[in-house]
C-alpha positions as a printed Julia matrix, in Angstrom:
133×3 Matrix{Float64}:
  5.09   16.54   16.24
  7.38   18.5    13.95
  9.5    15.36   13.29
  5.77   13.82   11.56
  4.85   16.86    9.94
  8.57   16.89    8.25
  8.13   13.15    7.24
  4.57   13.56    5.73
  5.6    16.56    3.94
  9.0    14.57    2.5
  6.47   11.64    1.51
  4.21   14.02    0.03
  6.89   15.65   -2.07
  8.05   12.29   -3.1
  5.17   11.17   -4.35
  4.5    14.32   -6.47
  7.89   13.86   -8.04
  6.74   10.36   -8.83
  3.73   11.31  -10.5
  5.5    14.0   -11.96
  7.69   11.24  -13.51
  4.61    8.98  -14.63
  3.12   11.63  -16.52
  6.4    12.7   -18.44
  6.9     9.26  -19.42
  2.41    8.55  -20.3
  3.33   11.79  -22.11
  6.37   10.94  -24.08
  3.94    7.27  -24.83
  1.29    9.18  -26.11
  3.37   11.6   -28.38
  4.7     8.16  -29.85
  1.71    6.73  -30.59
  0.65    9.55  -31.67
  2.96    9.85  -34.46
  2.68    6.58  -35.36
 -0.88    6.27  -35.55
 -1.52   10.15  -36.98
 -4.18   10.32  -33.81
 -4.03   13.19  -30.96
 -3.94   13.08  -27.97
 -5.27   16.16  -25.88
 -3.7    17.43  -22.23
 -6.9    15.98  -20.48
 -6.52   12.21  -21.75
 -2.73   12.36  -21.25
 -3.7    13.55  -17.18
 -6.07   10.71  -17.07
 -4.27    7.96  -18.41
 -1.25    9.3   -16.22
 -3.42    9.39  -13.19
 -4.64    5.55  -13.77
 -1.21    4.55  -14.5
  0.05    5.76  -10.83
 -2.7     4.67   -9.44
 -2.63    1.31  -10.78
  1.19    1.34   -9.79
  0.21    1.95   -6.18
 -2.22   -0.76   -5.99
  0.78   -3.46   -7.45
  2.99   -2.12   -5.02
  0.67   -2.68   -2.36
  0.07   -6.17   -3.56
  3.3    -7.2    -4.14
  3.6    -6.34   -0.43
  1.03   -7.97    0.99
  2.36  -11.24   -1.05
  5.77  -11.51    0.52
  4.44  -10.59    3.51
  1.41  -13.22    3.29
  4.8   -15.98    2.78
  6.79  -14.63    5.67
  9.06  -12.39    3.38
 10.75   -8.77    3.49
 11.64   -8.95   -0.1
  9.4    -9.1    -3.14
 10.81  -11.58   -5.6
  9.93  -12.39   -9.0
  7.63  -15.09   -8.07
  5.31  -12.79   -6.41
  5.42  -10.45   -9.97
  4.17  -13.59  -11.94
  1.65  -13.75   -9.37
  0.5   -10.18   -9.7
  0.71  -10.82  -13.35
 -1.29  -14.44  -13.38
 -4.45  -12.42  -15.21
 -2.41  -11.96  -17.9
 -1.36  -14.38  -20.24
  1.17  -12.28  -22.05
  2.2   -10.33  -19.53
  2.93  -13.27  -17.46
  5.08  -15.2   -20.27
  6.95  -11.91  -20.89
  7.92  -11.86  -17.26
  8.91  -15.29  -17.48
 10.52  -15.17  -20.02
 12.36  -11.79  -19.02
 13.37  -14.04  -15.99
 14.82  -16.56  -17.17
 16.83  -14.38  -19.53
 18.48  -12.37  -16.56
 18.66  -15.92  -14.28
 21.06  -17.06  -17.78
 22.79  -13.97  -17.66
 23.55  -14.1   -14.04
 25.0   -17.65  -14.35
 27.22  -16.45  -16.86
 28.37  -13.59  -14.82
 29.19  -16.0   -12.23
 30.57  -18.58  -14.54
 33.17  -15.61  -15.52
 34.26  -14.78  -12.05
 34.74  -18.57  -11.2
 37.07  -18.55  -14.12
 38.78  -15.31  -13.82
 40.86  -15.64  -10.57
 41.99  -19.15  -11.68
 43.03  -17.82  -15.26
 45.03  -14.67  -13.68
 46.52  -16.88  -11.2
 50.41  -16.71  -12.58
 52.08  -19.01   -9.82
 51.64  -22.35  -10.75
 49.78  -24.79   -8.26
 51.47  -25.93   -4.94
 52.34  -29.56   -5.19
 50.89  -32.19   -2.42
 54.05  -34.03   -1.65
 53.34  -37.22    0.18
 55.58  -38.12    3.54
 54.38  -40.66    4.43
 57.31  -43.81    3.55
């Protein structure tokens, strides 16, 4: 009983230093814009638009879930974020495109370590000597 009543109160406290999070960073948005555009932006809006935000967050964690779960998966992959993101024309081509810009980057990466032990390999290659005669 005490062992649930720990966990829900860890969770709990998680999630507040989530939200907490959220609204320092819908805060820090706002301020932005606000300089930008010469517009304010009062404590009330800046709660609410922080409140949607995590909310909305929730709700695409809980789909992304139920996606990789619906095909069998533990892991959510970026096919399942295009899917969540399918309403969205822009959104969607930014995540593609995002994608394909770290699947490059990765292939490089791996391109590099291919070459690397073979470049600081200082003994040169053993010789196949045929004995057969």
């Amino acid at each position: 009983m005490e062992e649930t009543e720990a966990e829900e109160e860890r969770q709990f406290s998680h999630r507040q230093r989530l939200k907490a999070a959220v609204h320092y960073t819908v805060s820090s948005l706002c301020n932005e814009v606000a300089l930008d555009k010469q517009v304010q932006f009062n404590k009330q809006t800046v709660a609410a638009i922080a409140e949607v935000t995590f909310r909305q967050c929730e709700n695409f964690a809980k789909d992304l879930e139920m996606f990789a779960r619906h095909a069998k998966r533990s892991t959510v992959t970026t096919e399942d974020v295009k899917l969540l993101a399918r309403r969205s024309n822009s959104l969607l081509k930014y995540i593609t495109e995002k994608n394909e810009e770290i699947a490059q980057l990765n292939l490089e990466r791996k391109a590099k370590r291919k070459r690397k032990p073979e470049d600081e390999s200082s003994e040169p290659a053993a010789e196949v000597v045929d004995t057969e005669t």
